[in-house]
C-alpha positions as CSV (number, residue, x, y, z in Angstrom):
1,X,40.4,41.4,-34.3
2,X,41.4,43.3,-31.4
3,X,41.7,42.4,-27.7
4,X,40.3,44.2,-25.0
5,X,40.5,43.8,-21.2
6,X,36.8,44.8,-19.0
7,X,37.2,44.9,-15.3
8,X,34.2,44.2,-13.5
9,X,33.7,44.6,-10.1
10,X,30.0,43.7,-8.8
11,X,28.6,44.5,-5.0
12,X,25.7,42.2,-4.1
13,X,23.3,42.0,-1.3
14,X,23.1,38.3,-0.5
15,X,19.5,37.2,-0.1
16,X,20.0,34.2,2.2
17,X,16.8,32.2,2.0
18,X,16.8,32.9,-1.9
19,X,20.4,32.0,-2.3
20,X,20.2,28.3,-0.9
21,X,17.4,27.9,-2.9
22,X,18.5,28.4,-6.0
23,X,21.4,26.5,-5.4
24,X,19.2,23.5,-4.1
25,X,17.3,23.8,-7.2
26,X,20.6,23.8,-9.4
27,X,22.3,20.8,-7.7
28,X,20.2,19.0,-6.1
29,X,22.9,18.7,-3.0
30,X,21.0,20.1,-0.2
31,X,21.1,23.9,1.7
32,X,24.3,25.2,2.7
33,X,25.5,28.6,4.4
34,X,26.0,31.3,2.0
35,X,30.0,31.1,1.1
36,X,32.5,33.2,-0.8
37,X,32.7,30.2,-2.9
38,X,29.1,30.2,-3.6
39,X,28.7,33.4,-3.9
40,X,31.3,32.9,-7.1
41,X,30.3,29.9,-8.6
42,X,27.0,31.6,-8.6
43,X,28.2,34.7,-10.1
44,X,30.3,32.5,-12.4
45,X,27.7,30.3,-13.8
46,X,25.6,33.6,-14.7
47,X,28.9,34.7,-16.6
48,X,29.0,31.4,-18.8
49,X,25.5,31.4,-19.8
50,X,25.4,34.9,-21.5
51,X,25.3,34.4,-25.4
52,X,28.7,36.8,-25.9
53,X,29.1,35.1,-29.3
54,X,25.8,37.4,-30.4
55,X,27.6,40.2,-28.9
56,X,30.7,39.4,-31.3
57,X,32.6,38.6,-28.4
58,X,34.6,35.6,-27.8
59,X,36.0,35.5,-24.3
60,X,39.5,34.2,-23.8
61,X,39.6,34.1,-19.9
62,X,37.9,35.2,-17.0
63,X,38.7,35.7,-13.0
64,X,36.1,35.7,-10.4
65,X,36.8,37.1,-7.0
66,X,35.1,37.8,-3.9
67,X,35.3,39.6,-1.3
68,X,33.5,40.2,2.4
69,X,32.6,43.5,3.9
70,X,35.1,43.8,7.0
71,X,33.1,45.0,10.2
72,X,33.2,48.8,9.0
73,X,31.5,47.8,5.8
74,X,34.3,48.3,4.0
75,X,35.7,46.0,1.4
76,X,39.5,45.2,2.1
77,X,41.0,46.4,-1.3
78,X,43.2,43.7,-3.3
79,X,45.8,44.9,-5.6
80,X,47.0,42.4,-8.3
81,X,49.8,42.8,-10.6
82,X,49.5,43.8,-14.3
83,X,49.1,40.8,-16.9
84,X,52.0,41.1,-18.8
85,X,50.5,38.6,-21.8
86,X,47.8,41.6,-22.4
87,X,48.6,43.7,-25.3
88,X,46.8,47.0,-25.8
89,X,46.5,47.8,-29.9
């Protein structure tokens, strides 16, 4: 087997009304304010659901972040360090 690394970086439009209602529909909790925490856990439970065991992929980690558009409707840009445990063959 070999390893690989895919970097994915996703920009969505947040559809507010939509958005609280699928996540009343999945939890049953009640309507909240759309959330960078949402917004992941969302993103996240989409991520868990594919079938990557068809693909002949069997995922050994994942990160999700998020990030908000500053006033300029920019995205503040985030650096993080290599992952040393990550060997290329």
């Amino acid at each position: 087997m070999i390893r690989q690394r895919v970097l994915i970086d996703i920009e969505f439009v947040v559809d507010e009304t939509q958005f609280k209602l699928a996540q009343l529909l999945d939890n049953m909790v009640g309507i909240s304010d759309v959330t960078e925490t949402g917004v992941r856990e969302a993103v996240t439970a989409g991520i868990i659901h594919v079938d990557w065991a068809a693909q002949g992929l069997a995922p050994q980690r994942s990160t999700i972040t998020t990030r908000t558009s500053t006033s300029s409707g920019k995205f503040v840009e985030i650096l993080l360090p290599a992952d040393t445990s990550v060997i290329a063959s």
